[in-house]
C-alpha positions as CSV (number, residue, x, y, z in Angstrom):
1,X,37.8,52.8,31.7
2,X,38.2,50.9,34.7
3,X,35.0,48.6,35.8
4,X,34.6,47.6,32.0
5,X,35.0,44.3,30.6
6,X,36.7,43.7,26.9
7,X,33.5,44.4,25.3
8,X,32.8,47.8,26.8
9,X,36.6,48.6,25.5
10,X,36.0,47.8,22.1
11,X,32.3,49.2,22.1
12,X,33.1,52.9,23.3
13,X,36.5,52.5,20.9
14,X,34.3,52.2,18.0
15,X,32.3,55.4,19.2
16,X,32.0,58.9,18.6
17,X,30.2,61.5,21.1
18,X,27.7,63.3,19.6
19,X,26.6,66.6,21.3
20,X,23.3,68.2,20.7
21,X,22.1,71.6,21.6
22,X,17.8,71.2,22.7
23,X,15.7,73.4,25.0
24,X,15.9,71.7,28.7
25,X,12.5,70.5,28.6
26,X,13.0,68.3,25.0
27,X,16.5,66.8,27.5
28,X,14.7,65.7,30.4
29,X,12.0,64.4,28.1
30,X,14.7,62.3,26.5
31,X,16.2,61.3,29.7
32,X,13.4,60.4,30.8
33,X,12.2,58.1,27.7
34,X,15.6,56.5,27.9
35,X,15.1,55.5,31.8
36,X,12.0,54.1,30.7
37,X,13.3,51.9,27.9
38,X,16.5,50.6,30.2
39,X,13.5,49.6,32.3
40,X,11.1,48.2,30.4
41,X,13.5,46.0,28.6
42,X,16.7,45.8,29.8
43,X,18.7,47.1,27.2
44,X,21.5,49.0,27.5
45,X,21.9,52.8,27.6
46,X,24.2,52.6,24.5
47,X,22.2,50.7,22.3
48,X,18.9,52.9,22.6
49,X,21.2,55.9,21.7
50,X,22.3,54.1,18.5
51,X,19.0,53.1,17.7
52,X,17.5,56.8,18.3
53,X,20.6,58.0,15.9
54,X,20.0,54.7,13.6
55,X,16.1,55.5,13.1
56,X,16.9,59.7,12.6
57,X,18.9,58.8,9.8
58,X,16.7,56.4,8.6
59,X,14.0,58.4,8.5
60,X,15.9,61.7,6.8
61,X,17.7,59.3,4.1
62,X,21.4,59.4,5.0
């Protein structure tokens, strides 16, 4: 963990990895929409992953 300040400590603490299985195309597609968003607005890589897992569980109910 070096290079990371306090905060990044405590955010990938509070994390779990999740791993997904998809066809190569549907992962570069993601990749690629993810580059896009960290560029568009700045965020960070992190937070558009939580929001991706945050809006699939929305939308199923859990």
């Amino acid at each position: 963990m070096s290079g990371q300040g306090e905060e990044g400590r405590v955010a990938s603490e509070l994390a779990a990895e999740v791993k997904l299985f998809v066809p190569e195309d549907m992962y570069r597609a993601f990749q690629r929409c993810v580059w896009v968003l960290i560029n568009e607005s700045g965020r960070d890589q992190r937070d558009i992953m939580r929001e991706v897992i945050r809006d699939f569980l929305v939308k199923h109910g859990c």
